[in-house]
mmCIF file as gemmi writes it, N, C-alpha and C atoms, coordinates in Angstrom:
data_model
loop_
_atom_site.group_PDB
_atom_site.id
_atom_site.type_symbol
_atom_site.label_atom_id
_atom_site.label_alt_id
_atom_site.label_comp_id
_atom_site.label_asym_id
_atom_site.label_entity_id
_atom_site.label_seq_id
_atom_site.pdbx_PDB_ins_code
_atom_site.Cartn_x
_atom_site.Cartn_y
_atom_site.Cartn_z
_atom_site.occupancy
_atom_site.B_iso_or_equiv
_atom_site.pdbx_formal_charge
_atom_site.auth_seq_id
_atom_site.auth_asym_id
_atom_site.pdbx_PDB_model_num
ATOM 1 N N . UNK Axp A 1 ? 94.169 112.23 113.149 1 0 ? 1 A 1
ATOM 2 C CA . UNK Axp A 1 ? 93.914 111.343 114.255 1 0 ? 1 A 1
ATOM 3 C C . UNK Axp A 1 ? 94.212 112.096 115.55 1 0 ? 1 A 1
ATOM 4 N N . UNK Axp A 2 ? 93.186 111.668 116.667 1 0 ? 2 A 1
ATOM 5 C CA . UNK Axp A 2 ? 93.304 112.735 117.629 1 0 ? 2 A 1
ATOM 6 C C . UNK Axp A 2 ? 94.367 111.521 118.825 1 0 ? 2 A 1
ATOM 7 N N . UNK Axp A 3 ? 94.455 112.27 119.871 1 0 ? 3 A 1
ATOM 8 C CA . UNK Axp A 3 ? 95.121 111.379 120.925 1 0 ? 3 A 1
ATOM 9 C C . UNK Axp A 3 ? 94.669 110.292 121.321 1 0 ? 3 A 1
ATOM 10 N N . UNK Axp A 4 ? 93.565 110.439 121.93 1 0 ? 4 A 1
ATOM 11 C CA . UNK Axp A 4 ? 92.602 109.149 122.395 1 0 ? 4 A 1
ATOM 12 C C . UNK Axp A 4 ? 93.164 108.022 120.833 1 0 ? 4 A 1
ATOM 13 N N . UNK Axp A 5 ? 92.562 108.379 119.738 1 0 ? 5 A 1
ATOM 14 C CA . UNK Axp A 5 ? 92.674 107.742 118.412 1 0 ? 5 A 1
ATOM 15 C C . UNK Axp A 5 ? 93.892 107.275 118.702 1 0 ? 5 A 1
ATOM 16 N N . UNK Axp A 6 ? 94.939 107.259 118.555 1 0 ? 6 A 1
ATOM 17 C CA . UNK Axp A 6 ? 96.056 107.146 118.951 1 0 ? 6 A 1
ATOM 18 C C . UNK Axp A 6 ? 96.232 106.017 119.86 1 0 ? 6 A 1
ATOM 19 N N . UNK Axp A 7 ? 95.685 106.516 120.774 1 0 ? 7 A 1
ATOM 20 C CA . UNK Axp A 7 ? 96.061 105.187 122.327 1 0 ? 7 A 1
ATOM 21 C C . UNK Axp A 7 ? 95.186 104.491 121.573 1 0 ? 7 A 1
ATOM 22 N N . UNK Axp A 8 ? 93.585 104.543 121.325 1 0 ? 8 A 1
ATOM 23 C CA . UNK Axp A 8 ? 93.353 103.108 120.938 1 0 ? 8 A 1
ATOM 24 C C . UNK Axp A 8 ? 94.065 102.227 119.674 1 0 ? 8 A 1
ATOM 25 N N . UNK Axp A 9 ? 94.421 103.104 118.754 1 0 ? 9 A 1
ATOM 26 C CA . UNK Axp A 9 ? 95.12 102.428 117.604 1 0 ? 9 A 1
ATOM 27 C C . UNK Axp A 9 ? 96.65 101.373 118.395 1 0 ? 9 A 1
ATOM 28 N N . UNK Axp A 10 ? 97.35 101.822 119.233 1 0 ? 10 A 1
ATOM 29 C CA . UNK Axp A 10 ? 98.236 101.256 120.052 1 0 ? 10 A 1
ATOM 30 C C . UNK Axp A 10 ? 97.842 100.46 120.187 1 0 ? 10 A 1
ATOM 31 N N . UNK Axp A 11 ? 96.728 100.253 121.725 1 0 ? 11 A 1
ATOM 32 C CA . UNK Axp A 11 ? 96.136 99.592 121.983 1 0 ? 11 A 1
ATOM 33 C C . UNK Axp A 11 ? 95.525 98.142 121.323 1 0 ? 11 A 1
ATOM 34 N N . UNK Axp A 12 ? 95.037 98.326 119.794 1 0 ? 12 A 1
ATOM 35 C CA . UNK Axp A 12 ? 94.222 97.626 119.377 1 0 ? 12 A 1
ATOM 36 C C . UNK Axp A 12 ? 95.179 96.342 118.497 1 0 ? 12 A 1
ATOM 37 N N . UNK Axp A 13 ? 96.545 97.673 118.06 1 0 ? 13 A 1
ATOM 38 C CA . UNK Axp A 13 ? 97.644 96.593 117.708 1 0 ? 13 A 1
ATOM 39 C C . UNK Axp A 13 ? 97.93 95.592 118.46 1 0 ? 13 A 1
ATOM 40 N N . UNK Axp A 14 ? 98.659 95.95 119.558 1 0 ? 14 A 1
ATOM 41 C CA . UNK Axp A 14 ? 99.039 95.121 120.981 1 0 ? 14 A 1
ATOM 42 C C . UNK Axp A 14 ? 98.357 94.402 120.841 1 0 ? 14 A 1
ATOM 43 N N . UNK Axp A 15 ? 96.689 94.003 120.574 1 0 ? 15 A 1
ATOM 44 C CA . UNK Axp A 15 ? 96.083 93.068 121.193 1 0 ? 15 A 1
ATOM 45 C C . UNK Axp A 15 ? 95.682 92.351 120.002 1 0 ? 15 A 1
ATOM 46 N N . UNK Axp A 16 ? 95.951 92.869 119.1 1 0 ? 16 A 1
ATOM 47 C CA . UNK Axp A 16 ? 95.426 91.759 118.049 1 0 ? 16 A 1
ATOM 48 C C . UNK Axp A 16 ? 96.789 91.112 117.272 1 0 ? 16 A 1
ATOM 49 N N . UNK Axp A 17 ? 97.798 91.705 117.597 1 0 ? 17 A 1
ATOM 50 C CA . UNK Axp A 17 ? 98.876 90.907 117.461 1 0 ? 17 A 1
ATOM 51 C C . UNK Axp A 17 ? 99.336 90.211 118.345 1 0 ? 17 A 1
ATOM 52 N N . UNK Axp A 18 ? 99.248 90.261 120.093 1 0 ? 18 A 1
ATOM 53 C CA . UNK Axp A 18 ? 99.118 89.073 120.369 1 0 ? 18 A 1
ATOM 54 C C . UNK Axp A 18 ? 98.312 87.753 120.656 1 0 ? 18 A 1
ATOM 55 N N . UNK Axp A 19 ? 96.999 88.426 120.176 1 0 ? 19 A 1
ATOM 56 C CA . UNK Axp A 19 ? 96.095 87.516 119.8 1 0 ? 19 A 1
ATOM 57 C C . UNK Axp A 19 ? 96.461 86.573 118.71 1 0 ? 19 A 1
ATOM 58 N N . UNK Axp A 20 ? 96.48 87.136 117.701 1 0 ? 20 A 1
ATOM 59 C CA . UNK Axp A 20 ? 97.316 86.596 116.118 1 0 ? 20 A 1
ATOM 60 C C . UNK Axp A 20 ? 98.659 85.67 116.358 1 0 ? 20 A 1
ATOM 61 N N . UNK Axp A 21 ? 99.279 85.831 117.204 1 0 ? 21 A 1
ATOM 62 C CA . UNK Axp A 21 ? 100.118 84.924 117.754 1 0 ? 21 A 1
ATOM 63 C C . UNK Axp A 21 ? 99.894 84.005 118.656 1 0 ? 21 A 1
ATOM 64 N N . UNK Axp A 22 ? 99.811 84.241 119.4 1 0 ? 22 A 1
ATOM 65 C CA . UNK Axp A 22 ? 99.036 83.017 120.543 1 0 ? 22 A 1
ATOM 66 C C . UNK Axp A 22 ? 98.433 81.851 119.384 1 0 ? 22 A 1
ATOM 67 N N . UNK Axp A 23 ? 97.434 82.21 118.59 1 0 ? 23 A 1
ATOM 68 C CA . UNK Axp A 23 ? 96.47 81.781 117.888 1 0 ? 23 A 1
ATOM 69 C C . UNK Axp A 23 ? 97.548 80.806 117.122 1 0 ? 23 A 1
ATOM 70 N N . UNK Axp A 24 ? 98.188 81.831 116.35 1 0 ? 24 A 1
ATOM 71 C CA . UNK Axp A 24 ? 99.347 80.919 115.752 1 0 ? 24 A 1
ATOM 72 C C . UNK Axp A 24 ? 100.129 79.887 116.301 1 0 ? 24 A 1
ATOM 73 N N . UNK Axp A 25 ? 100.825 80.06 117.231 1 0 ? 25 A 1
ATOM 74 C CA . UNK Axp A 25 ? 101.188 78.97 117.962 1 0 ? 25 A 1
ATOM 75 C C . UNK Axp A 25 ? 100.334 77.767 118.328 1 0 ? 25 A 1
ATOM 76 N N . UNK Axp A 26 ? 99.366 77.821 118.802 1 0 ? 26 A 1
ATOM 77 C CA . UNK Axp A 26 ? 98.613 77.099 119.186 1 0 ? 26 A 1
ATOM 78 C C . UNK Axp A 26 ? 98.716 76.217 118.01 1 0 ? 26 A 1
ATOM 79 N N . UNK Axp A 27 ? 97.921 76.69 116.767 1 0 ? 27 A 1
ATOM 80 C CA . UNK Axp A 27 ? 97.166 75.816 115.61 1 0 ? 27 A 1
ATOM 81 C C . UNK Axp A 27 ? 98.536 75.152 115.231 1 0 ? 27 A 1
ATOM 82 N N . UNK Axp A 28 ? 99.453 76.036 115.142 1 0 ? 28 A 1
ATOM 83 C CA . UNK Axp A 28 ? 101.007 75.465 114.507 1 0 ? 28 A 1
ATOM 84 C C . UNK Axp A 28 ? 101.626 74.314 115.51 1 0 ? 28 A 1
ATOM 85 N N . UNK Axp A 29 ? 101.161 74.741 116.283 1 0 ? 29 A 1
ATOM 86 C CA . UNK Axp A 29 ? 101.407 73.132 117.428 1 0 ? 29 A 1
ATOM 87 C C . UNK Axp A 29 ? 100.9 72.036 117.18 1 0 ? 29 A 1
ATOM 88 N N . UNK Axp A 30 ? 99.589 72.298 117.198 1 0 ? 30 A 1
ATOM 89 C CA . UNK Axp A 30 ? 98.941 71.375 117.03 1 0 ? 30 A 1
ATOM 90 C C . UNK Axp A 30 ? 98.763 70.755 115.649 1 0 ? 30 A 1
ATOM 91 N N . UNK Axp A 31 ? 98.936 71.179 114.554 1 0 ? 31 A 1
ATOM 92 C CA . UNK Axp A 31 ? 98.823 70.565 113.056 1 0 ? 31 A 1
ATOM 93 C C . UNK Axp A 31 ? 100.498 70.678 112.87 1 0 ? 31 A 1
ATOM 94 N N . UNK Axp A 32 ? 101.289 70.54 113.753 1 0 ? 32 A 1
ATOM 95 C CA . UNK Axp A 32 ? 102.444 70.13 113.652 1 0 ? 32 A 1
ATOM 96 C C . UNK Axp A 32 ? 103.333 71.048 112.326 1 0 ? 32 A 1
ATOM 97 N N . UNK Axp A 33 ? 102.926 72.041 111.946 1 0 ? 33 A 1
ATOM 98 C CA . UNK Axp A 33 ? 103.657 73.132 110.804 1 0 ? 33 A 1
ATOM 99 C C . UNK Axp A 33 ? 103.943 74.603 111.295 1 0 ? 33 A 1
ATOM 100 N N . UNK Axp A 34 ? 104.922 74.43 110.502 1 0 ? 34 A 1
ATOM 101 C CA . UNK Axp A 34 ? 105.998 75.685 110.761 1 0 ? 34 A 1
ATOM 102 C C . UNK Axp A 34 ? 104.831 76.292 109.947 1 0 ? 34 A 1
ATOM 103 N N . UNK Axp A 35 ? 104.444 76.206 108.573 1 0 ? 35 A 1
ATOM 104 C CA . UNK Axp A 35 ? 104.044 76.489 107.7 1 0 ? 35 A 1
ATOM 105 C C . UNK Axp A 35 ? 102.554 77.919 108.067 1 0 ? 35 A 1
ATOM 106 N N . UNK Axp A 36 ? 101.95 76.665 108.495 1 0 ? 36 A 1
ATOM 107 C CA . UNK Axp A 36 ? 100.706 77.041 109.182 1 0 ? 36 A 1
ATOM 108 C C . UNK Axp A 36 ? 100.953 77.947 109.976 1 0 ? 36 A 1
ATOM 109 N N . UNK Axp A 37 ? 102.193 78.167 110.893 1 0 ? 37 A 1
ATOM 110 C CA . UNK Axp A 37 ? 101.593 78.997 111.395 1 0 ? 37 A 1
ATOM 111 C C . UNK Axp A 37 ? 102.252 80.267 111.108 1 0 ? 37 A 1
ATOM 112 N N . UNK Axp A 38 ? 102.961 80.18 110.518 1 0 ? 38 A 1
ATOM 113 C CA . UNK Axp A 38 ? 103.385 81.549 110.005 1 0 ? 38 A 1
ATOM 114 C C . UNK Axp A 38 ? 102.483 82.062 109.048 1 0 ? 38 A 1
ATOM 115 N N . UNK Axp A 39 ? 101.639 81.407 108.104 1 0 ? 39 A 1
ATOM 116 C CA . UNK Axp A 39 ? 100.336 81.669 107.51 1 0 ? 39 A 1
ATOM 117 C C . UNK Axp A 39 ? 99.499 82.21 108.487 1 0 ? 39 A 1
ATOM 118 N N . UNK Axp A 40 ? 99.47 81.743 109.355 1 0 ? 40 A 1
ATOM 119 C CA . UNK Axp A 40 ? 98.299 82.756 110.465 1 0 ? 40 A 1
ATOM 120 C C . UNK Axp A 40 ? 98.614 83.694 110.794 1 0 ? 40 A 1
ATOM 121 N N . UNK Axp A 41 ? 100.03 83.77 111.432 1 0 ? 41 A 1
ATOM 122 C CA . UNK Axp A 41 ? 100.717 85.131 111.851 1 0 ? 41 A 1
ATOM 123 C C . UNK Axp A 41 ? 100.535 86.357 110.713 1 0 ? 41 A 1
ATOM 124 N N . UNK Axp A 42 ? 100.734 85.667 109.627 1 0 ? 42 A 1
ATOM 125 C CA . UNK Axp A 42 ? 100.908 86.567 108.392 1 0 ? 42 A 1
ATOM 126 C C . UNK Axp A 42 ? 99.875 87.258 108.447 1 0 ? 42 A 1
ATOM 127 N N . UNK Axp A 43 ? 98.606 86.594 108.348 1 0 ? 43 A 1
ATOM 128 C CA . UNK Axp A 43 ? 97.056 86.94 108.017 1 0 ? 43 A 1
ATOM 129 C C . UNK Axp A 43 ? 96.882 87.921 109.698 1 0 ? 43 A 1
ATOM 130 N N . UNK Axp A 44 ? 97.164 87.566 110.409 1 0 ? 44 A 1
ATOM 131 C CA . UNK Axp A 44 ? 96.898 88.599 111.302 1 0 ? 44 A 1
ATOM 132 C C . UNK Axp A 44 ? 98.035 89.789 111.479 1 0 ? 44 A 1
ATOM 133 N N . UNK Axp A 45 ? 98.675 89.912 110.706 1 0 ? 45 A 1
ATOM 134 C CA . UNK Axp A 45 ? 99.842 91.11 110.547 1 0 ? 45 A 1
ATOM 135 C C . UNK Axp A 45 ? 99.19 92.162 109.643 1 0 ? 45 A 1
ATOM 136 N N . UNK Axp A 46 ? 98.668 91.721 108.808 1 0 ? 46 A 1
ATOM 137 C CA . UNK Axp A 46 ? 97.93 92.179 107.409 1 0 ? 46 A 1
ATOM 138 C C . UNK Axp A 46 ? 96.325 92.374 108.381 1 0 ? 46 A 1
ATOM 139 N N . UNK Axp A 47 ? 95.809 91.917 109.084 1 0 ? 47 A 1
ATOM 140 C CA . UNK Axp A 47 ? 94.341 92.254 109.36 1 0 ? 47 A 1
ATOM 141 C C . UNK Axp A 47 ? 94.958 93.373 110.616 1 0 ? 47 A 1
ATOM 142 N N . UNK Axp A 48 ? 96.247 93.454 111.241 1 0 ? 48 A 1
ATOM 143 C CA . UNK Axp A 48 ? 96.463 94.855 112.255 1 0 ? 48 A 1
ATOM 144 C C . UNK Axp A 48 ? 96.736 95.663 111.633 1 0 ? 48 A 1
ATOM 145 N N . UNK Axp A 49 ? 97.27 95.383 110.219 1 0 ? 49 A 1
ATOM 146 C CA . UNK Axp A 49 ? 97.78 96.81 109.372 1 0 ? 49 A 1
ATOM 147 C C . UNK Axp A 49 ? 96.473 97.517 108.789 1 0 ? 49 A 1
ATOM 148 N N . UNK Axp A 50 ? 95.259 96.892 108.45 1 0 ? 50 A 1
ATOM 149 C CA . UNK Axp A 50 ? 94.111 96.976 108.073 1 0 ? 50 A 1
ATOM 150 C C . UNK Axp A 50 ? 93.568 97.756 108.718 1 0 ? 50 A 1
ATOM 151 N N . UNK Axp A 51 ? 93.051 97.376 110.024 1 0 ? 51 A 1
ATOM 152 C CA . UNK Axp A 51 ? 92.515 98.247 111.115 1 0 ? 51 A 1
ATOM 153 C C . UNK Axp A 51 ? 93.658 99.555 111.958 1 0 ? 51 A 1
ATOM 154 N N . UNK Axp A 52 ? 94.516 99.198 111.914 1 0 ? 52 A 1
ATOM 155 C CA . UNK Axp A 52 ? 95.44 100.194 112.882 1 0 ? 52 A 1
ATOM 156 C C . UNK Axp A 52 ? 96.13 101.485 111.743 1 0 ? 52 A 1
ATOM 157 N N . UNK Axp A 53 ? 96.311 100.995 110.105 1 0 ? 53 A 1
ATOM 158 C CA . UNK Axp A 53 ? 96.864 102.145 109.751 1 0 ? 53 A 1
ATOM 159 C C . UNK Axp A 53 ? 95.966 103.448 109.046 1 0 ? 53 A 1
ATOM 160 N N . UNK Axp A 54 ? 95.398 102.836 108.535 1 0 ? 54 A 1
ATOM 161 C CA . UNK Axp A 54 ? 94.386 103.798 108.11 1 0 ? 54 A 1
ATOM 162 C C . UNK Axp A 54 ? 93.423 104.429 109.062 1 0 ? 54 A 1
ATOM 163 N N . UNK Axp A 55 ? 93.084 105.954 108.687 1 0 ? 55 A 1
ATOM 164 C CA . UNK Axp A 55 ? 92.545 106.625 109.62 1 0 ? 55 A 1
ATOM 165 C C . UNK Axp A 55 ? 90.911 107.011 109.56 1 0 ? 55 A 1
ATOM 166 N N . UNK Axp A 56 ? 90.652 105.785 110.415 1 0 ? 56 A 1
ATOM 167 C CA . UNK Axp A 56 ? 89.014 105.438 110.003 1 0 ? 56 A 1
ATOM 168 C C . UNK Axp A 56 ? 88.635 106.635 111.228 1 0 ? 56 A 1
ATOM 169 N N . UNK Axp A 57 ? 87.411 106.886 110.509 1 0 ? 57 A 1
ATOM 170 C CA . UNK Axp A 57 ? 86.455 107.96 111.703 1 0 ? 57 A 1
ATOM 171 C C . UNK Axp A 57 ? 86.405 107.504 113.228 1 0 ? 57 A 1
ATOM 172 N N . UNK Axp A 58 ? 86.574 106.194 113.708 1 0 ? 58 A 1
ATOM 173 C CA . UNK Axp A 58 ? 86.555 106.305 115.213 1 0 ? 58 A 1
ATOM 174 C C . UNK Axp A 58 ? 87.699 106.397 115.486 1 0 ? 58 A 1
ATOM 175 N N . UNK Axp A 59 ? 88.887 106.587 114.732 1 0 ? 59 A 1
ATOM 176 C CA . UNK Axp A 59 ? 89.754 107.071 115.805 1 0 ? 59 A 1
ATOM 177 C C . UNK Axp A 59 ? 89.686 108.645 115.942 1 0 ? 59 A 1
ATOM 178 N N . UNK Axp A 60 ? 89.008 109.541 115.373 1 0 ? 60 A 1
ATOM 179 C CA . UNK Axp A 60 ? 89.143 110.983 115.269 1 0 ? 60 A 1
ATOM 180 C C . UNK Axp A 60 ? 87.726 111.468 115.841 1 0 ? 60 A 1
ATOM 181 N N . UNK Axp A 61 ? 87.074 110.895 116.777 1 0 ? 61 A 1
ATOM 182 C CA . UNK Axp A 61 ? 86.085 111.113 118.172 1 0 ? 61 A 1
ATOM 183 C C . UNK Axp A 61 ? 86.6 112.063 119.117 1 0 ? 61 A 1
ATOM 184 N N . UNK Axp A 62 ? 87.668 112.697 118.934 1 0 ? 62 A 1
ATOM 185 C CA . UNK Axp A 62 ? 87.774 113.684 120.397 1 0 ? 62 A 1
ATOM 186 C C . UNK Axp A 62 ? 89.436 114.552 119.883 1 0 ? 62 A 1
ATOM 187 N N . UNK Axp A 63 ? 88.389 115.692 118.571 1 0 ? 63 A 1
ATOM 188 C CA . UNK Axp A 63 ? 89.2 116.318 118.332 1 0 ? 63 A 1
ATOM 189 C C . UNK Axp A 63 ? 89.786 117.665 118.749 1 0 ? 63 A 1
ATOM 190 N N . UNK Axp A 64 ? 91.576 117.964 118.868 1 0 ? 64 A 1
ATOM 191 C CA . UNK Axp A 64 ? 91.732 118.747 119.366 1 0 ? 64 A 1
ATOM 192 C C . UNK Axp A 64 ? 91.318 120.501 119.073 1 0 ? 64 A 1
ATOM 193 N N . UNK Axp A 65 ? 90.965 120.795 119.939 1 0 ? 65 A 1
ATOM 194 C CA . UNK Axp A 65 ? 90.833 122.17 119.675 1 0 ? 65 A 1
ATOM 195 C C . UNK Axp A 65 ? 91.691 123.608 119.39 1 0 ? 65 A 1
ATOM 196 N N . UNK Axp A 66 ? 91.984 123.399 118.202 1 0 ? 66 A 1
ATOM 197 C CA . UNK Axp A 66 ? 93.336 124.372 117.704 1 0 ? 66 A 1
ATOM 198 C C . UNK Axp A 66 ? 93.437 125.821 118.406 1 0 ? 66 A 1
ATOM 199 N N . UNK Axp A 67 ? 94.304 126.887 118.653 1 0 ? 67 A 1
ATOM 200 C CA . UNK Axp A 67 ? 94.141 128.478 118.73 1 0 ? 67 A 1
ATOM 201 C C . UNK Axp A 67 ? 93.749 128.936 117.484 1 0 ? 67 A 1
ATOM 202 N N . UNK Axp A 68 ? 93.365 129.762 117.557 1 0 ? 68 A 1
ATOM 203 C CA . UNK Axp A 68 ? 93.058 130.665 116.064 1 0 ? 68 A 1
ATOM 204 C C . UNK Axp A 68 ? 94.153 131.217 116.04 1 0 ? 68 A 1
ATOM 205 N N . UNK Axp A 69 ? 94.429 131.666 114.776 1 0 ? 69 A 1
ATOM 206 C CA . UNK Axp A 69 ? 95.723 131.903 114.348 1 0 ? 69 A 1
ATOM 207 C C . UNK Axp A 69 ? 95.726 133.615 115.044 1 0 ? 69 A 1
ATOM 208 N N . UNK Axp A 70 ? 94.692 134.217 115.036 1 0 ? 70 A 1
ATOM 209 C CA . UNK Axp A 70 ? 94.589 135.566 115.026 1 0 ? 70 A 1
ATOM 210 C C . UNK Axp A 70 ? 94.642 135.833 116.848 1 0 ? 70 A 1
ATOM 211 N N . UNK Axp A 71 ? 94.403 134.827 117.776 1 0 ? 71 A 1
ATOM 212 C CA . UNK Axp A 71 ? 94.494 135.063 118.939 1 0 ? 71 A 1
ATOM 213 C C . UNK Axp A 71 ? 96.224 134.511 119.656 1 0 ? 71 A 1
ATOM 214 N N . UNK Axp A 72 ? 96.369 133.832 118.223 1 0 ? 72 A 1
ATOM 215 C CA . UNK Axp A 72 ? 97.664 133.243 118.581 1 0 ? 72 A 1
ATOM 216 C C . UNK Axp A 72 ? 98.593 134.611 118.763 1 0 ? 72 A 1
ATOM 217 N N . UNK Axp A 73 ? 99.046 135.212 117.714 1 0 ? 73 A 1
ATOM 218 C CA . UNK Axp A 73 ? 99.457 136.442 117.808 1 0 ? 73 A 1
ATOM 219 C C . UNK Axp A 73 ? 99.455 137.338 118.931 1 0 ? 73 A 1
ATOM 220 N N . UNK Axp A 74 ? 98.363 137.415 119.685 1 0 ? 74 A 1
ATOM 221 C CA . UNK Axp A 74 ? 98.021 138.273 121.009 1 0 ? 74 A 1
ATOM 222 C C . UNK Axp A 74 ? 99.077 137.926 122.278 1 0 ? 74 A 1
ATOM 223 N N . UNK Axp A 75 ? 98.959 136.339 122.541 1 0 ? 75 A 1
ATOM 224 C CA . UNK Axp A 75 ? 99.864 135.976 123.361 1 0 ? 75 A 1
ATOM 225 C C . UNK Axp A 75 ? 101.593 135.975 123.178 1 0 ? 75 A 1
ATOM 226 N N . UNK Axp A 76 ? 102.458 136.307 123.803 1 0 ? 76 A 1
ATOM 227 C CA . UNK Axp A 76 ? 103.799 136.036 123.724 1 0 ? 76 A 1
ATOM 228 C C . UNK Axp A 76 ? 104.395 134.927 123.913 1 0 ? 76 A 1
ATOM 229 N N . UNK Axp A 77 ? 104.701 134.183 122.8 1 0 ? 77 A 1
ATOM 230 C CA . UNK Axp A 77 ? 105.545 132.827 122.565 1 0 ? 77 A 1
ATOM 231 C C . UNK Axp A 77 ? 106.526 132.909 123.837 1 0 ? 77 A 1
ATOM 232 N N . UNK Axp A 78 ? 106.609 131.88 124.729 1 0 ? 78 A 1
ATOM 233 C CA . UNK Axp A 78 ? 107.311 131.568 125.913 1 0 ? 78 A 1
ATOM 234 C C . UNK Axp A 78 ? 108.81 131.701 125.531 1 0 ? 78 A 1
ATOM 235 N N . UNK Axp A 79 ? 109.675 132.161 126.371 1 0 ? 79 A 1
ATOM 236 C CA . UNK Axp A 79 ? 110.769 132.905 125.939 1 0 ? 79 A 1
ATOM 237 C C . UNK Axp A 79 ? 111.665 131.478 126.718 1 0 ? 79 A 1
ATOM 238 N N . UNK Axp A 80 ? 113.465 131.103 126.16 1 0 ? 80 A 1
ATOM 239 C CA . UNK Axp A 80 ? 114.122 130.393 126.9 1 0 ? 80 A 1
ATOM 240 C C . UNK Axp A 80 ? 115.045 130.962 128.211 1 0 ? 80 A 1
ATOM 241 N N . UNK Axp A 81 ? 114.612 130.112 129.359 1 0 ? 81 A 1
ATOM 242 C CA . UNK Axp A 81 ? 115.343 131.039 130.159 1 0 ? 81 A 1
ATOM 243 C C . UNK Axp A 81 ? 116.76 130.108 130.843 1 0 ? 81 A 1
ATOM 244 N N . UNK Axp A 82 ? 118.037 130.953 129.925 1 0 ? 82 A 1
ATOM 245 C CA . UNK Axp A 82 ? 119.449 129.818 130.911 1 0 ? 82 A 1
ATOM 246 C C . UNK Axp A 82 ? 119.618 130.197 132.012 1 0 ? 82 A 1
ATOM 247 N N . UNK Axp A 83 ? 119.685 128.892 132.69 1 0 ? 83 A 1
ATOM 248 C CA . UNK Axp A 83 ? 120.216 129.205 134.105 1 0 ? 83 A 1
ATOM 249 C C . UNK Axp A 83 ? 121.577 129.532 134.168 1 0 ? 83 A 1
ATOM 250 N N . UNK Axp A 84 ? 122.439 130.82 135.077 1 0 ? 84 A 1
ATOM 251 C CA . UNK Axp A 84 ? 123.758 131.109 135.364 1 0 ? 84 A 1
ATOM 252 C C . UNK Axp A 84 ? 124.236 129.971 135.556 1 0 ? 84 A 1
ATOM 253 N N . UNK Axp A 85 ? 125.494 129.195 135.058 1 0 ? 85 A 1
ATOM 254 C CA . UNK Axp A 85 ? 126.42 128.534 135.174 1 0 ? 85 A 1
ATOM 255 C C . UNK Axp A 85 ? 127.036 128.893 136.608 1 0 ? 85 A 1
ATOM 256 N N . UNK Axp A 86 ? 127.534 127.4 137.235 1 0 ? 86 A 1
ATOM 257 C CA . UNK Axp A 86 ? 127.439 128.045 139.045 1 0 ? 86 A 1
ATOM 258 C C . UNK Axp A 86 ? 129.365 127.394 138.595 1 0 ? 86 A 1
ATOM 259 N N . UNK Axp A 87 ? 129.85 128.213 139.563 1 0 ? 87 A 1
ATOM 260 C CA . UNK Axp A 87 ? 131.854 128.041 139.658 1 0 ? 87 A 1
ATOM 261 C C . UNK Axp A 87 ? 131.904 126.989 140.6 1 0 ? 87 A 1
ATOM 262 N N . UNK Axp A 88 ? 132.411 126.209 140.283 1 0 ? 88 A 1
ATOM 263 C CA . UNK Axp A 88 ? 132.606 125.185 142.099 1 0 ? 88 A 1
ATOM 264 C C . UNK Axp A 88 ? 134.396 126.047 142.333 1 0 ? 88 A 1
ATOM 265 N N . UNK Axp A 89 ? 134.496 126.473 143.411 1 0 ? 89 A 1
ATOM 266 C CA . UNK Axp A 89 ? 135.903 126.585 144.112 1 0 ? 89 A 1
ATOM 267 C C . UNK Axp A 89 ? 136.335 124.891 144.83 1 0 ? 89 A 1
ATOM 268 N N . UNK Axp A 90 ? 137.586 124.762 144.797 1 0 ? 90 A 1
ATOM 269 C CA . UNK Axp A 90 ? 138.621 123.949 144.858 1 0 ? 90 A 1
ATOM 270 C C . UNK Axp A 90 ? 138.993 124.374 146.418 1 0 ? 90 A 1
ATOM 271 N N . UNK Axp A 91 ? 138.486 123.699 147.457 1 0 ? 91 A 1
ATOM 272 C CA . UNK Axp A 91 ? 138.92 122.913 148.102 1 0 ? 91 A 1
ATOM 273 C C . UNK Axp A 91 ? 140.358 122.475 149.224 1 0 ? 91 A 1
């Protein structure tokens, strides 16, 4: 899964789980059950895991472009650089 893939998979959760809720509340209000609406919630927990976990072909539309291993080598891996520790004098 590429990045974009990614944000929309986020994305698509967020909105269909609070869609799936809203929804729930509502119907559970109105037909007066706890029951109901945790049955809806449920069914839309299970329809975001559906679409959001598995890695269907539109999320992998804008894939990254790796180094080759053989040009990788050419360049020098970025080195760590510590900064000198500074003394405070006393005052």
């Amino acid at each position: 899964m590429d990045w974009q893939g990614q944000k929309r998979v986020e994305q698509l959760m967020q909105i269909l789980l609070v869609i799936s809720g809203v929804v729930a509340v509502v119907v559970g209000y109105t037909t007066e059950s706890f029951r109901t609406m945790m049955l809806i919630y449920a069914g839309g927990v299970v329809l975001t895991t559906l679409v959001t976990v598995p890695n269907w072909p539109f999320y992998n539309l804008h894939p990254l472009k790796w180094l080759d291993p053989s040009e990788a080598e050419k360049h020098p891996k970025p080195q760590v650089v510590v900064a000198p520790k500074k003394k405070f004098s006393k005052k």
